[in-house]
mmCIF file as Biopython writes it, N, C-alpha, C and O atoms, coordinates in Angstrom:
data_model
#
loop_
_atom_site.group_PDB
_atom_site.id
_atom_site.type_symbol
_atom_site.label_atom_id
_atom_site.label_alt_id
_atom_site.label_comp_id
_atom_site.label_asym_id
_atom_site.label_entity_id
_atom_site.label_seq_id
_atom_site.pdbx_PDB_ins_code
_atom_site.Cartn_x
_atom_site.Cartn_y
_atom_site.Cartn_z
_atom_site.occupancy
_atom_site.B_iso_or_equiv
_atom_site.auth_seq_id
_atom_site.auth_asym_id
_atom_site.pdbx_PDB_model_num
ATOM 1   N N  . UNK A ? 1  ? 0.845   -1.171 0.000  1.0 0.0 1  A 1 
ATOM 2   C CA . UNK A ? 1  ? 0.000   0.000  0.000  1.0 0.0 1  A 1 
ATOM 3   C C  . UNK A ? 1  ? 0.895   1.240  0.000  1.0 0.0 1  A 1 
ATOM 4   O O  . UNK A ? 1  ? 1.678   1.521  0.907  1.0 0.0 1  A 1 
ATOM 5   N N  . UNK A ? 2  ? 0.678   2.016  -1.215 1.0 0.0 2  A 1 
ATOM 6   C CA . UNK A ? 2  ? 1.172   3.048  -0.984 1.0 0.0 2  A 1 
ATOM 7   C C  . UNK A ? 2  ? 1.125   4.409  0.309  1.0 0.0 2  A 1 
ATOM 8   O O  . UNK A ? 2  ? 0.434   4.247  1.314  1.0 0.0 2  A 1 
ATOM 9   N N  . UNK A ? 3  ? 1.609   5.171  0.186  1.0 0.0 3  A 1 
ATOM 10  C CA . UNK A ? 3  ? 1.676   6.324  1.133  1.0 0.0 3  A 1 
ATOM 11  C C  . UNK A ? 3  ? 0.300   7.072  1.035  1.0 0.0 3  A 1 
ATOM 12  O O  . UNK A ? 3  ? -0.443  7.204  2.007  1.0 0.0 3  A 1 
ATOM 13  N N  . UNK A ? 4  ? -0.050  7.678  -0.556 1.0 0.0 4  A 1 
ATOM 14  C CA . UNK A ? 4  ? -1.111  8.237  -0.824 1.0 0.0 4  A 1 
ATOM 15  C C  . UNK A ? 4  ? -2.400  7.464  -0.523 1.0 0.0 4  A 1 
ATOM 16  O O  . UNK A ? 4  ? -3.477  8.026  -0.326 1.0 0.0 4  A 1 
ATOM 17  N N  . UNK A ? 5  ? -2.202  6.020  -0.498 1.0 0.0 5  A 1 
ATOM 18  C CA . UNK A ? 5  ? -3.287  5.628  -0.619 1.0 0.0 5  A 1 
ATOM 19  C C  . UNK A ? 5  ? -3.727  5.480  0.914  1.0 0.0 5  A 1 
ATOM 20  O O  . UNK A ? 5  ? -4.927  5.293  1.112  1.0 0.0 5  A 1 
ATOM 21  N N  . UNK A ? 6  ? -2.868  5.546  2.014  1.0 0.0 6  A 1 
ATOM 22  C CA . UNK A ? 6  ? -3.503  5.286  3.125  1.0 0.0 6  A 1 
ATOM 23  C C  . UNK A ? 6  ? -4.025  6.983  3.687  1.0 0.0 6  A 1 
ATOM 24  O O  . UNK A ? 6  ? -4.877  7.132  4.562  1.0 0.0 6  A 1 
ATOM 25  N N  . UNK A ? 7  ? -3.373  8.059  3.039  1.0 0.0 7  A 1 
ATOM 26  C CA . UNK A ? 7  ? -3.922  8.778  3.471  1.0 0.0 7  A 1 
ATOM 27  C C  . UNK A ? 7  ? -5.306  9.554  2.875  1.0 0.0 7  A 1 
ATOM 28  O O  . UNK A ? 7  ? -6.076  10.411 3.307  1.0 0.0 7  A 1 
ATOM 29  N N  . UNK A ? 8  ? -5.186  8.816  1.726  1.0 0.0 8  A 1 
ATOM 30  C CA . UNK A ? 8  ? -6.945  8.604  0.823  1.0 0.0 8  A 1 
ATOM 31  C C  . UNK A ? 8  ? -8.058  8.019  2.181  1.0 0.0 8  A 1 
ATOM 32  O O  . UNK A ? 8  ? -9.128  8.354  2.687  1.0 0.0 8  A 1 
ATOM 33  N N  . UNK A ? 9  ? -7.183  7.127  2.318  1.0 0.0 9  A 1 
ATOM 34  C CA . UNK A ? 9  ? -7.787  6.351  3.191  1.0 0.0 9  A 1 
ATOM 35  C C  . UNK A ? 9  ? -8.877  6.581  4.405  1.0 0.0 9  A 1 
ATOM 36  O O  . UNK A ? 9  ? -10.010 6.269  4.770  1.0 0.0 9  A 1 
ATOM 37  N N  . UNK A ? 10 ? -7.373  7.581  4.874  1.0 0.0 10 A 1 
ATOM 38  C CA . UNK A ? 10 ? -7.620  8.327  6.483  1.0 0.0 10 A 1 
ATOM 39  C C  . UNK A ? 10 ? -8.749  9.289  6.177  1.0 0.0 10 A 1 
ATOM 40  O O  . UNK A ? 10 ? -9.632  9.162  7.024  1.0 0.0 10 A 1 
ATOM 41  N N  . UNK A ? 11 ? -8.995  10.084 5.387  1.0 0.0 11 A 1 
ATOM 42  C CA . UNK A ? 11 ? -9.663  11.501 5.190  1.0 0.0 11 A 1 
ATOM 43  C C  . UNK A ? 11 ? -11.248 10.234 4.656  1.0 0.0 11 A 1 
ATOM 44  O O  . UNK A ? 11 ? -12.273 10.335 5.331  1.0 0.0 11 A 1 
ATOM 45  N N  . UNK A ? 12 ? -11.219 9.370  3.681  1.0 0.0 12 A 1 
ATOM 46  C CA . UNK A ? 12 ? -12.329 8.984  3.848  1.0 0.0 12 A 1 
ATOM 47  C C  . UNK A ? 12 ? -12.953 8.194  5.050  1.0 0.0 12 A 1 
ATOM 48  O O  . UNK A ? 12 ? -14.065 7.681  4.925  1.0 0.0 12 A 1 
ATOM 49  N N  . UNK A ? 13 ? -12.297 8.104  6.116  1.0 0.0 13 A 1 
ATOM 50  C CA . UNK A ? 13 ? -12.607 7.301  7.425  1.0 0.0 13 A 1 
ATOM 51  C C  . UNK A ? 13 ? -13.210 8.211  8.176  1.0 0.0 13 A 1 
ATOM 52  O O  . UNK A ? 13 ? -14.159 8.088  8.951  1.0 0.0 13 A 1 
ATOM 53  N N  . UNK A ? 14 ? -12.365 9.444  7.780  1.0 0.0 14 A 1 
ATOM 54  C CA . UNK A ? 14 ? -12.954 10.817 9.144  1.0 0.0 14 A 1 
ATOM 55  C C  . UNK A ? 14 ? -13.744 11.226 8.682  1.0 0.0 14 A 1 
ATOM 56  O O  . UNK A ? 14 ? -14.251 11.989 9.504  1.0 0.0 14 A 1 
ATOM 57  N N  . UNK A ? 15 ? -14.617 11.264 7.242  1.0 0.0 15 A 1 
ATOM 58  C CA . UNK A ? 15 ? -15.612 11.807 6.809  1.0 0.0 15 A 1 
ATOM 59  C C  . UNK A ? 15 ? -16.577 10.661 7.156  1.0 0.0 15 A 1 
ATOM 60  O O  . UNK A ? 15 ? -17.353 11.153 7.976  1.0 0.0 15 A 1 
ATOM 61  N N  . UNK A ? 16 ? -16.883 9.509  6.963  1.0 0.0 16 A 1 
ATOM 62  C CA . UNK A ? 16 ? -17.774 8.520  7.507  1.0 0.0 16 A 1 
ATOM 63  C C  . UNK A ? 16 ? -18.018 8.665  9.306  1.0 0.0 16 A 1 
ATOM 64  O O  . UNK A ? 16 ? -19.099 8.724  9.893  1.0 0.0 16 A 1 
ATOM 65  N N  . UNK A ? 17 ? -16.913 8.688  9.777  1.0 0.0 17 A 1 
ATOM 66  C CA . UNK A ? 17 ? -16.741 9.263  11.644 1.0 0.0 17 A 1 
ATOM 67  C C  . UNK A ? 17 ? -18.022 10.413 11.936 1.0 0.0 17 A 1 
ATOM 68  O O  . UNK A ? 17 ? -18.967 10.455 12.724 1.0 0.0 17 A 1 
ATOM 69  N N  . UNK A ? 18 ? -17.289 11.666 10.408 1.0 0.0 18 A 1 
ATOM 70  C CA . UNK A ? 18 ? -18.307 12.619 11.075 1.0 0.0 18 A 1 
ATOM 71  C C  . UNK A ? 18 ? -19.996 12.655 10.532 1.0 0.0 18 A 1 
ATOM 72  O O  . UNK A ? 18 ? -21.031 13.249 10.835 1.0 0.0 18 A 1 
ATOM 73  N N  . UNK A ? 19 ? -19.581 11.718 9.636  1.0 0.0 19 A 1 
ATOM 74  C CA . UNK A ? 19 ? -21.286 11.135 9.240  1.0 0.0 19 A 1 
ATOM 75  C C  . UNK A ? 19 ? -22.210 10.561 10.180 1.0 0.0 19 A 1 
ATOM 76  O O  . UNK A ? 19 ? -23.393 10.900 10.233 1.0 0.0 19 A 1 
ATOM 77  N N  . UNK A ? 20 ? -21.656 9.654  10.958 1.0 0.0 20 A 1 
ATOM 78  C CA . UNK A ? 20 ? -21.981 8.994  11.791 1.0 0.0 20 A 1 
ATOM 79  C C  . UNK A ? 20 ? -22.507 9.800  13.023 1.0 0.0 20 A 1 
ATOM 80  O O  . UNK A ? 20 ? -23.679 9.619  13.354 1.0 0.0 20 A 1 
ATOM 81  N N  . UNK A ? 21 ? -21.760 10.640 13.700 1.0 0.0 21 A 1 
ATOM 82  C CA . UNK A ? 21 ? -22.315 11.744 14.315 1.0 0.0 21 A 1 
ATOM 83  C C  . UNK A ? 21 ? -23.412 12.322 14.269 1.0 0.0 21 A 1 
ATOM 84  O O  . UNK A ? 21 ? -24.006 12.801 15.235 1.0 0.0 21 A 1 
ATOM 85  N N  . UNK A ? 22 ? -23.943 12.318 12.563 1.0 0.0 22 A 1 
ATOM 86  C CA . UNK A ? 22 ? -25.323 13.105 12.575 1.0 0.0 22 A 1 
ATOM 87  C C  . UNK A ? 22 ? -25.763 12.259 12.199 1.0 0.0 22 A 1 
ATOM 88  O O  . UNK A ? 22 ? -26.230 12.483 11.083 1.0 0.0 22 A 1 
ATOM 89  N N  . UNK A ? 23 ? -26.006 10.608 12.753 1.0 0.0 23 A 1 
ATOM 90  C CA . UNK A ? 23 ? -26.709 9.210  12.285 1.0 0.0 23 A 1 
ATOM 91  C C  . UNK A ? 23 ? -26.870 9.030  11.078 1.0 0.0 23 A 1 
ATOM 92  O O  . UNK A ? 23 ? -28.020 8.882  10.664 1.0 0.0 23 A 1 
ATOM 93  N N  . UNK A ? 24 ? -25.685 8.990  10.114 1.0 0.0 24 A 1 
ATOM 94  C CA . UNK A ? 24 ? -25.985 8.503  8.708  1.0 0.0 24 A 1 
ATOM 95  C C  . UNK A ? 24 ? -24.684 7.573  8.801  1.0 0.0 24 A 1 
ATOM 96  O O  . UNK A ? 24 ? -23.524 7.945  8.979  1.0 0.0 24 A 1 
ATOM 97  N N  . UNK A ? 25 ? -25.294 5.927  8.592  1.0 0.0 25 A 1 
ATOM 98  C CA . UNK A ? 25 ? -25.022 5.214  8.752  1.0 0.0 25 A 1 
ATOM 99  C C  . UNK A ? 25 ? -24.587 4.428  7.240  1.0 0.0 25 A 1 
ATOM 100 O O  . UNK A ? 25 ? -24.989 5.035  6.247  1.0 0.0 25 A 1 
ATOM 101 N N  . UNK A ? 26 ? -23.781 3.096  6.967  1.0 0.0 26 A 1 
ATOM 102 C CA . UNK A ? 26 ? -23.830 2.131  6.071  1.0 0.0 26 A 1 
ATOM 103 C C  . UNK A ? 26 ? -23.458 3.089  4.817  1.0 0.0 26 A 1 
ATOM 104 O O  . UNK A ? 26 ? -24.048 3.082  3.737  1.0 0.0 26 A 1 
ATOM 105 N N  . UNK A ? 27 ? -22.330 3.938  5.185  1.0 0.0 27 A 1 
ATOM 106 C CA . UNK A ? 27 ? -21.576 4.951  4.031  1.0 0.0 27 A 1 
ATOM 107 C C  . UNK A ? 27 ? -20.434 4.067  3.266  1.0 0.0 27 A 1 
ATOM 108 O O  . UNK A ? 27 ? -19.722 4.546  2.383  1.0 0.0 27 A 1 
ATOM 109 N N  . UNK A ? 28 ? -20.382 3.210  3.554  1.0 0.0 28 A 1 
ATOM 110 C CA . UNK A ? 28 ? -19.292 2.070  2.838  1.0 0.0 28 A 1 
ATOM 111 C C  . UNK A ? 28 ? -19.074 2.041  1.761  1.0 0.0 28 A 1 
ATOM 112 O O  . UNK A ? 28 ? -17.910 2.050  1.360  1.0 0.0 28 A 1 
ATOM 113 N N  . UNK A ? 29 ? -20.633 1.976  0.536  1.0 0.0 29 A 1 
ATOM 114 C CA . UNK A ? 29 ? -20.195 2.168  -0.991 1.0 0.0 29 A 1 
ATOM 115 C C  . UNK A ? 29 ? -20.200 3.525  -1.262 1.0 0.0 29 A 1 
ATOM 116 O O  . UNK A ? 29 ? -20.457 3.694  -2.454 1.0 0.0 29 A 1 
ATOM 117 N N  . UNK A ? 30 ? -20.049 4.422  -0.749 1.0 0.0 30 A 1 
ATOM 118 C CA . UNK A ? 30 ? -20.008 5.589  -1.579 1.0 0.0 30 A 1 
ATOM 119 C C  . UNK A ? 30 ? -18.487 6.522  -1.246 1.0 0.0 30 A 1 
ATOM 120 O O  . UNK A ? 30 ? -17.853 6.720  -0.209 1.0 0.0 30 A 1 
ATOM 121 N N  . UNK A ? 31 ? -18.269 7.015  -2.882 1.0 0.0 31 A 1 
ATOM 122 C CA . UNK A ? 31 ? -16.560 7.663  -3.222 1.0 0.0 31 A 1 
ATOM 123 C C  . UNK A ? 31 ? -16.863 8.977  -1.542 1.0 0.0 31 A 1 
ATOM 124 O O  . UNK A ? 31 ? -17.779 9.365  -0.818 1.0 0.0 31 A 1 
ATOM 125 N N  . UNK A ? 32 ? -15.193 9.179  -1.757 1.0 0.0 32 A 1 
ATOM 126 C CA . UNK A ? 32 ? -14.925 10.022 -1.446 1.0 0.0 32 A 1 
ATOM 127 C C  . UNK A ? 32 ? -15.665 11.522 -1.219 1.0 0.0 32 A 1 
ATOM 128 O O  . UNK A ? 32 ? -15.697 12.289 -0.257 1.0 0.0 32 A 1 
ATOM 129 N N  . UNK A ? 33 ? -16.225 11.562 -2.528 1.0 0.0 33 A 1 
ATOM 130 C CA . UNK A ? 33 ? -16.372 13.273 -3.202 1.0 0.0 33 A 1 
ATOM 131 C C  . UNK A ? 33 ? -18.244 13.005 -2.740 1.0 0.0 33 A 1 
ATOM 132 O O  . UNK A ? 33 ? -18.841 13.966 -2.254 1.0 0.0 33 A 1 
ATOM 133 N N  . UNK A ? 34 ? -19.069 11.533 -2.974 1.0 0.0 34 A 1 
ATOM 134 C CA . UNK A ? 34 ? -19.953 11.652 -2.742 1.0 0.0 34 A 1 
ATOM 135 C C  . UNK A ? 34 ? -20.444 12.149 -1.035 1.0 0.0 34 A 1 
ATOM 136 O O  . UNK A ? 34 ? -21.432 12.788 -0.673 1.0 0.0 34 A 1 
ATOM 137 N N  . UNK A ? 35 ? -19.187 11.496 -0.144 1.0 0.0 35 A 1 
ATOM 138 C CA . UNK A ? 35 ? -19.471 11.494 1.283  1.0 0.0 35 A 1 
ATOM 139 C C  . UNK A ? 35 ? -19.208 13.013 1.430  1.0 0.0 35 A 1 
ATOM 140 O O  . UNK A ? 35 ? -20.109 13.711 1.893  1.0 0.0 35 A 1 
ATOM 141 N N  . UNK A ? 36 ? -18.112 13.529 1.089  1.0 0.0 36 A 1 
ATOM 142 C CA . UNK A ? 36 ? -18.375 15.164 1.277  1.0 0.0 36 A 1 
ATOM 143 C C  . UNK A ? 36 ? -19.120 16.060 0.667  1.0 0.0 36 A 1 
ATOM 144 O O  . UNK A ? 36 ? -18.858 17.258 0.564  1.0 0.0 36 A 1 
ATOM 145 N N  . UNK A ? 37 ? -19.875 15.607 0.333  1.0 0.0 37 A 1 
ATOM 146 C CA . UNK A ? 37 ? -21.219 16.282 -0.387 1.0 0.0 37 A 1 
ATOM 147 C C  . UNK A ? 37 ? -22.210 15.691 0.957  1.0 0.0 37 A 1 
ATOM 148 O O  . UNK A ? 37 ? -22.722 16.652 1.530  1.0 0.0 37 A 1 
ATOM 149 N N  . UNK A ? 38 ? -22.494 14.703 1.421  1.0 0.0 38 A 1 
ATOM 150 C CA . UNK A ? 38 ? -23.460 14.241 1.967  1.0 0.0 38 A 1 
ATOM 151 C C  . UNK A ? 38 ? -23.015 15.013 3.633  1.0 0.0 38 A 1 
ATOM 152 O O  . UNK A ? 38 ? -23.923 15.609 4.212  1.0 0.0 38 A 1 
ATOM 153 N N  . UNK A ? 39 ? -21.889 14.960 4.174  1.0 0.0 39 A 1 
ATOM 154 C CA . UNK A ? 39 ? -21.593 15.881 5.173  1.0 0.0 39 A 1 
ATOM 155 C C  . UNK A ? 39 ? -21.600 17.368 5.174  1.0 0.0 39 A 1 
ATOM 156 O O  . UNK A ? 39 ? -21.644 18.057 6.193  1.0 0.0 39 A 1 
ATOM 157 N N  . UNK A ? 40 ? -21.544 17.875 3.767  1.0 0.0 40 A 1 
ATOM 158 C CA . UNK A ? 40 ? -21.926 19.311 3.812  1.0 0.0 40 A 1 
ATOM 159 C C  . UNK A ? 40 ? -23.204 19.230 4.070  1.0 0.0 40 A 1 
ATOM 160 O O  . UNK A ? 40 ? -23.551 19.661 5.170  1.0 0.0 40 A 1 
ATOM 161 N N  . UNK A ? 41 ? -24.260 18.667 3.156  1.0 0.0 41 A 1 
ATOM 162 C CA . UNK A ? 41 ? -25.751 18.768 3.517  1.0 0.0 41 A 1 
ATOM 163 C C  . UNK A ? 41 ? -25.957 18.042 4.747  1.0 0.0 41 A 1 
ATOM 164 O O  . UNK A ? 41 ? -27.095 17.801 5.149  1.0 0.0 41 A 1 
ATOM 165 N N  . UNK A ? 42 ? -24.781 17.631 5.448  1.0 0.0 42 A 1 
ATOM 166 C CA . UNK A ? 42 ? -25.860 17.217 7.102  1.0 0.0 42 A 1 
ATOM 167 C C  . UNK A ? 42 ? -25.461 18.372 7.744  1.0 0.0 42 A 1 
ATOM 168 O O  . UNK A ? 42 ? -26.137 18.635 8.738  1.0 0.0 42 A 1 
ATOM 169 N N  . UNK A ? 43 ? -23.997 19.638 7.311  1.0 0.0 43 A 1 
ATOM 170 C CA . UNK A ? 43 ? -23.618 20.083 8.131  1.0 0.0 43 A 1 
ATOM 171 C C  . UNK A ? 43 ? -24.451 21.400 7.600  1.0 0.0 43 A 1 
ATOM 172 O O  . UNK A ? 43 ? -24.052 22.550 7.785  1.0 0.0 43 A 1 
ATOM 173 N N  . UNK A ? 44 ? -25.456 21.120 7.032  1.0 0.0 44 A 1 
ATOM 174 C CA . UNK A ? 44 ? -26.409 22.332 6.504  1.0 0.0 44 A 1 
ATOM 175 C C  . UNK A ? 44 ? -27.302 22.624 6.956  1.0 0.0 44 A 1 
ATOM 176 O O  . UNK A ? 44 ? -27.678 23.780 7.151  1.0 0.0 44 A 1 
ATOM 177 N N  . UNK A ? 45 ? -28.122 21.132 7.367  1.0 0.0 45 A 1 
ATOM 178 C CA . UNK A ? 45 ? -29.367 21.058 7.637  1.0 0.0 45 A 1 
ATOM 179 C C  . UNK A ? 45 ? -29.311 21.656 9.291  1.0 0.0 45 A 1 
ATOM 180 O O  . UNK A ? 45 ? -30.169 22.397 9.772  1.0 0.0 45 A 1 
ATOM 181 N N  . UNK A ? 46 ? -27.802 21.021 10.190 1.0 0.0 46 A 1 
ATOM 182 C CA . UNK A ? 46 ? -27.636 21.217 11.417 1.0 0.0 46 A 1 
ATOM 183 C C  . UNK A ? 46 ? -27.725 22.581 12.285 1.0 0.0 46 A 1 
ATOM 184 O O  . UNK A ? 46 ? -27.509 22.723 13.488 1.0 0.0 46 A 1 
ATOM 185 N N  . UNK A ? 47 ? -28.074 23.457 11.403 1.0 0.0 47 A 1 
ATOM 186 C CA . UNK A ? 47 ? -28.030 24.927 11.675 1.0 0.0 47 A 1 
ATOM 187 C C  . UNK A ? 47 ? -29.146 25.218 12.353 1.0 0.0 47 A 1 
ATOM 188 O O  . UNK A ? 47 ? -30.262 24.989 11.887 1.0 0.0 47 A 1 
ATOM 189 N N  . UNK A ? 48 ? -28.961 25.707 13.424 1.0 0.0 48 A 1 
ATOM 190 C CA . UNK A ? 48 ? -30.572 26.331 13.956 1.0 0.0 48 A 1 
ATOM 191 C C  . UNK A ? 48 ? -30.648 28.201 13.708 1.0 0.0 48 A 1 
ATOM 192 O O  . UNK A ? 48 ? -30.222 29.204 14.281 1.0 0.0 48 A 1 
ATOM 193 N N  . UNK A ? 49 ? -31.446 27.872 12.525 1.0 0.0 49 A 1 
ATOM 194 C CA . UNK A ? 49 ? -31.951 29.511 11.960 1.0 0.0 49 A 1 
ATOM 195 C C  . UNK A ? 49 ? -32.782 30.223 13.122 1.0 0.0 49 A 1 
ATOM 196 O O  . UNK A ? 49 ? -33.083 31.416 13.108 1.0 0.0 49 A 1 
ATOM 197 N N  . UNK A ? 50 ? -33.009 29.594 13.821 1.0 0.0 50 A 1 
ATOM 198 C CA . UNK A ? 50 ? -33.714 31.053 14.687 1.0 0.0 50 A 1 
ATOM 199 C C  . UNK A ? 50 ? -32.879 31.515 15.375 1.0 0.0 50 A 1 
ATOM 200 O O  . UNK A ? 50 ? -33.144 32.687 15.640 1.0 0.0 50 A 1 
ATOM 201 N N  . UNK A ? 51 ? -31.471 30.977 16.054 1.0 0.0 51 A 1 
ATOM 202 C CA . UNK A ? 51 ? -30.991 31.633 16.571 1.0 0.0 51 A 1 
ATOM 203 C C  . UNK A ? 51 ? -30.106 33.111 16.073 1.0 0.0 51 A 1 
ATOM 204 O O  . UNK A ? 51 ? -29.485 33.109 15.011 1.0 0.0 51 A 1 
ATOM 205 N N  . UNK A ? 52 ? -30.126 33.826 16.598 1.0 0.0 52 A 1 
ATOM 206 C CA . UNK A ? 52 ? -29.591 35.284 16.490 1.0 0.0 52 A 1 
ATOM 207 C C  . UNK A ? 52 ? -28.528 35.170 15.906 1.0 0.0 52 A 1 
ATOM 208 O O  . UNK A ? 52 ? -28.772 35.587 14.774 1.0 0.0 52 A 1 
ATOM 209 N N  . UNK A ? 53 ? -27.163 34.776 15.961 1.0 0.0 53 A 1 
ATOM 210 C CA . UNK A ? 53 ? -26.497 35.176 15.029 1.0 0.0 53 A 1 
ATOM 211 C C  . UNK A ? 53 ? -26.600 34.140 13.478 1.0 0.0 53 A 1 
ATOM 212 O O  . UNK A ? 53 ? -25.831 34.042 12.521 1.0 0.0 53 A 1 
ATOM 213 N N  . UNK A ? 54 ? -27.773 33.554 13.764 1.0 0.0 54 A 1 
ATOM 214 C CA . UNK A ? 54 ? -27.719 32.606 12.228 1.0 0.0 54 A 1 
ATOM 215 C C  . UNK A ? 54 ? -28.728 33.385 11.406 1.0 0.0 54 A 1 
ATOM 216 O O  . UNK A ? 54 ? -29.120 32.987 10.309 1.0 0.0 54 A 1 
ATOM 217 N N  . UNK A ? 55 ? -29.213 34.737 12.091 1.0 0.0 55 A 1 
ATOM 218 C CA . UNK A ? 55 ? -30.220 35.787 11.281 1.0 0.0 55 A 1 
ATOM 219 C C  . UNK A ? 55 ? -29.666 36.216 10.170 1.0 0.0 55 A 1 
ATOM 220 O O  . UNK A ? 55 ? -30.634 36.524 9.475  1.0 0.0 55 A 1 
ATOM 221 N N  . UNK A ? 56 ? -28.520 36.470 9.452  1.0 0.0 56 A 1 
ATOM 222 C CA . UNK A ? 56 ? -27.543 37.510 8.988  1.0 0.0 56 A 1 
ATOM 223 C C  . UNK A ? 56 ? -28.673 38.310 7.420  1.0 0.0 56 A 1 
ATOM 224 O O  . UNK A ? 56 ? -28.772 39.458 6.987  1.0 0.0 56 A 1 
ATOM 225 N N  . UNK A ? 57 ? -29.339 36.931 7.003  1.0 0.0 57 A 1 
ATOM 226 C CA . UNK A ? 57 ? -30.107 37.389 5.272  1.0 0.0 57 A 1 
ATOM 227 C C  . UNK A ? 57 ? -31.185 37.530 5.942  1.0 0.0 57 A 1 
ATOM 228 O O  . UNK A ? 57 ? -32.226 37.862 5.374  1.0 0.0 57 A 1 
#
């Protein structure tokens, strides 16, 4: 195993970690690029708009 490939590796492990956090589970078949798409939209949805400084628009 190469060098690059374990640290491919690592960054797709910590993105499944922080998936898991907001209960999205059984991320196993999906790339790289799909899981950070799917953690931006959990880290989207996680916002609570009423609070005051999430007023800004």
């Amino acid at each position: 195993m190469k060098t690059y490939e374990t640290h491919d590796e690592m960054k797709r492990t910590h993105v499944i970690e922080q998936l898991e956090k907001f209960g999205s589970y059984n991320n196993d078949h999906y790339t790289y690029q799909e899981l950070k798409i799917k953690l931006a939209a959990a880290r989207a949805m996680d916002i609570d708009i009423t609070h005051d400084d999430n007023k800004f628009f």
